[in-house]
C-alpha positions in Angstrom: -83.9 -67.5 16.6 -83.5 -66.8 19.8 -83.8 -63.5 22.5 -80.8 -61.6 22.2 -79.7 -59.5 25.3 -77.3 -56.4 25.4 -74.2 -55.3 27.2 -71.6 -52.9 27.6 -68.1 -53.6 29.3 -65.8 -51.2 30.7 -62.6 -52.1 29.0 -58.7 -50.8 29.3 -57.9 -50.0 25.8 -55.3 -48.2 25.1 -53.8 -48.8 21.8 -55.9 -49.8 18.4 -54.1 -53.3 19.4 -55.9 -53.4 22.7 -59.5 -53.1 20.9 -58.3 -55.5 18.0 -57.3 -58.4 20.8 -61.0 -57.8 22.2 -62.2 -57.9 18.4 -60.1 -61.3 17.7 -61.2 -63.3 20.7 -65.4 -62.4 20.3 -64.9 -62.8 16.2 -63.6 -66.4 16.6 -66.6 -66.7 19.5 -68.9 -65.4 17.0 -67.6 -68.2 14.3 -67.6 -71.1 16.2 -69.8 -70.8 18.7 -72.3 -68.2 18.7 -73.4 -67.0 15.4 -76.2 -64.4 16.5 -73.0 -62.7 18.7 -72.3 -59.1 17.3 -69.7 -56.6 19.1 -68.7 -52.9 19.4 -65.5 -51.6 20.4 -64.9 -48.0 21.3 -61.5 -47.0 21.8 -62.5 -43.4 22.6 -64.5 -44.7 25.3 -63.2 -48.2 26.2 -66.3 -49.2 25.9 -67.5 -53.0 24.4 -71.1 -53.4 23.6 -71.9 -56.9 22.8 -75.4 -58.2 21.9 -75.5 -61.8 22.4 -78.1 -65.0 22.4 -79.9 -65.0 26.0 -78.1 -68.5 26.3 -74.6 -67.0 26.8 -74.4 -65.5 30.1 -73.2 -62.3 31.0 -70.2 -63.9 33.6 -69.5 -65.6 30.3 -68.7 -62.6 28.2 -67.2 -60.9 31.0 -64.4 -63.7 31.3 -63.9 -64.0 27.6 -63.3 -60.5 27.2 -61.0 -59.8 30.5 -59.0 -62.7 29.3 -57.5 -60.4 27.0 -58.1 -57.0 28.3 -58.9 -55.8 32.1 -62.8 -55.6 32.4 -63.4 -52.9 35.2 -67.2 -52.7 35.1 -70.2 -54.1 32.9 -73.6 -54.1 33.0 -76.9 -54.9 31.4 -78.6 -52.9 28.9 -82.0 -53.2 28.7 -84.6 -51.2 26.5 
């Protein structure tokens, strides 16, 4: 298994539609891809937490996600 690395995104979400687009696009990511991916979304806070294998980049789950929504800001989280 591999290290797994967290981050948050600053996401504009509106509508329960916004979140489910972001939801959609990592779920098929997850399923084909990258199994050990797991996701938040917070509407309340427009927030998208992701946890994901230290082999997917954080440029590369910026642009997956702000291909469907407008990422303003994201970041590392570390422990």
């Amino acid at each position: 298994m591999s290290n797994l690395k967290q981050y948050e995104f600053d996401v504009a979400m509106s509508c329960s539609g916004c979140s489910g687009a972001v939801e959609r696009v990592l779920k098929r990511w997850k399923e084909k891809e990258y199994s050990d991916l797991e996701y938040t979304t917070n509407l309340d806070t427009q927030k998208v937490n992701v946890t994901a294998p230290e082999t997917l980049s954080y440029d590369a789950i910026f642009e997956k996600i702000n291909k469907v929504k407008p990422v303003s800001a994201g970041r590392e989280i570390t422990a």
